[in-house]
N, C-alpha and C positions, 0 to 999 in steps of 0.2 A: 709307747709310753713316754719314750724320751726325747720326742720329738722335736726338731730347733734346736737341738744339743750338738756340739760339733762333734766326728765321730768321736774321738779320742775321749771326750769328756759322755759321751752317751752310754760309748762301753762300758767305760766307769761305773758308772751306774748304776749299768745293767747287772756289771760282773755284784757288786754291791748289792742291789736284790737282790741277785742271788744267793749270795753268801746269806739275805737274812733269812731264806726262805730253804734254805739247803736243809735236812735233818742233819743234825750234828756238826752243822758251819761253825765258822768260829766266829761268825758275830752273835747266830744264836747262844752259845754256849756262852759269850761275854756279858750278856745281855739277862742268861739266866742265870747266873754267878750276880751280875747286879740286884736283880731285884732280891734273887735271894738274902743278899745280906740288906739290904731293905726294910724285909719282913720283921725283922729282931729289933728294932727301934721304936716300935708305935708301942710296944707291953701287951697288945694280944698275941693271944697262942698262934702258932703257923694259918692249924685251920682256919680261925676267924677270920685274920688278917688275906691269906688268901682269898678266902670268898668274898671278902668287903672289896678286894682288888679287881674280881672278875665282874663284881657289880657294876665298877668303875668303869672296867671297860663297855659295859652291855652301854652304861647312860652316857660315853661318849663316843657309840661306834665307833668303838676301836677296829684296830685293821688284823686281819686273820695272823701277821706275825705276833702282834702282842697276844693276842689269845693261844697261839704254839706258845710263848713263853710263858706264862701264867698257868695252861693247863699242861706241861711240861711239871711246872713245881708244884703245883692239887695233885696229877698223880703221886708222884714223888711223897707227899705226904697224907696219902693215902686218900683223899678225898675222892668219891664215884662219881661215876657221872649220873647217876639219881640225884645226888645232893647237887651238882651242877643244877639239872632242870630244875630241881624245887627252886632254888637261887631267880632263875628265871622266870617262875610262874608266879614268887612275890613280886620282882620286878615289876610284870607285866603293866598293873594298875597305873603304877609311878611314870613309863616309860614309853608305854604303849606299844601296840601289836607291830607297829613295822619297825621298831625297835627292837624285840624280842624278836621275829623272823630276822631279820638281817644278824643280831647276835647269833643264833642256832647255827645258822648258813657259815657262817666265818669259825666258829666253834669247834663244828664239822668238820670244813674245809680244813683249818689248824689240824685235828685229833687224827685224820686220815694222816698223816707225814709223822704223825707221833714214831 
């Protein structure tokens, strides 16, 4: 992945995805400490503003870390993963199918490490 990097600065890196992809790293938990206080600024309730967040991600293919921290704070505030798919099966229209499959896939991917 971090290929042309000299070693010292490739480790880096590496050591670096890892830590975002570790369960309970400390960039994840910096990260979900971020957004969390985030969420309190726009004037919707957690819920909404969560799920308006993970829409966000589906319409920019986001990468499977942002979805760990995002569905990290939905469970947290109690949000199912029913209400996650409905989120995605509105989607679907606006976004399109390999849109929503690659969302799932990374979802997944994130929810497994939960």
């Amino acid at each position: 992945m971090a290929q042309g990097l000299p070693t010292t600065a490739k480790a880096d890196l590496e050591d670096l995805l890892q830590a975002m992809t570790d369960d309970g790293g400390p960039v994840s938990e910096a990260l979900a400490r971020l957004n969390a206080t985030a969420l309190t600024g726009s004037g919707l309730d957690e819920r909404t503003a969560l799920l308006t967040r993970l829409a966000a991600l589906v319409a920019l293919d986001a990468s499977p870390a942002s979805y760990l921290v995002h569905l990290r704070l939905a469970e947290d505030a109690g949000i199912d993963p029913a209400t996650i798919r409905a989120v995605l099966v509105e989607l679907a229209p606006l976004v399109g199918t390999a849109r929503i499959i690659s969302a799932a896939d990374k979802a997944v991917r994130a929810a497994s490490s939960i």
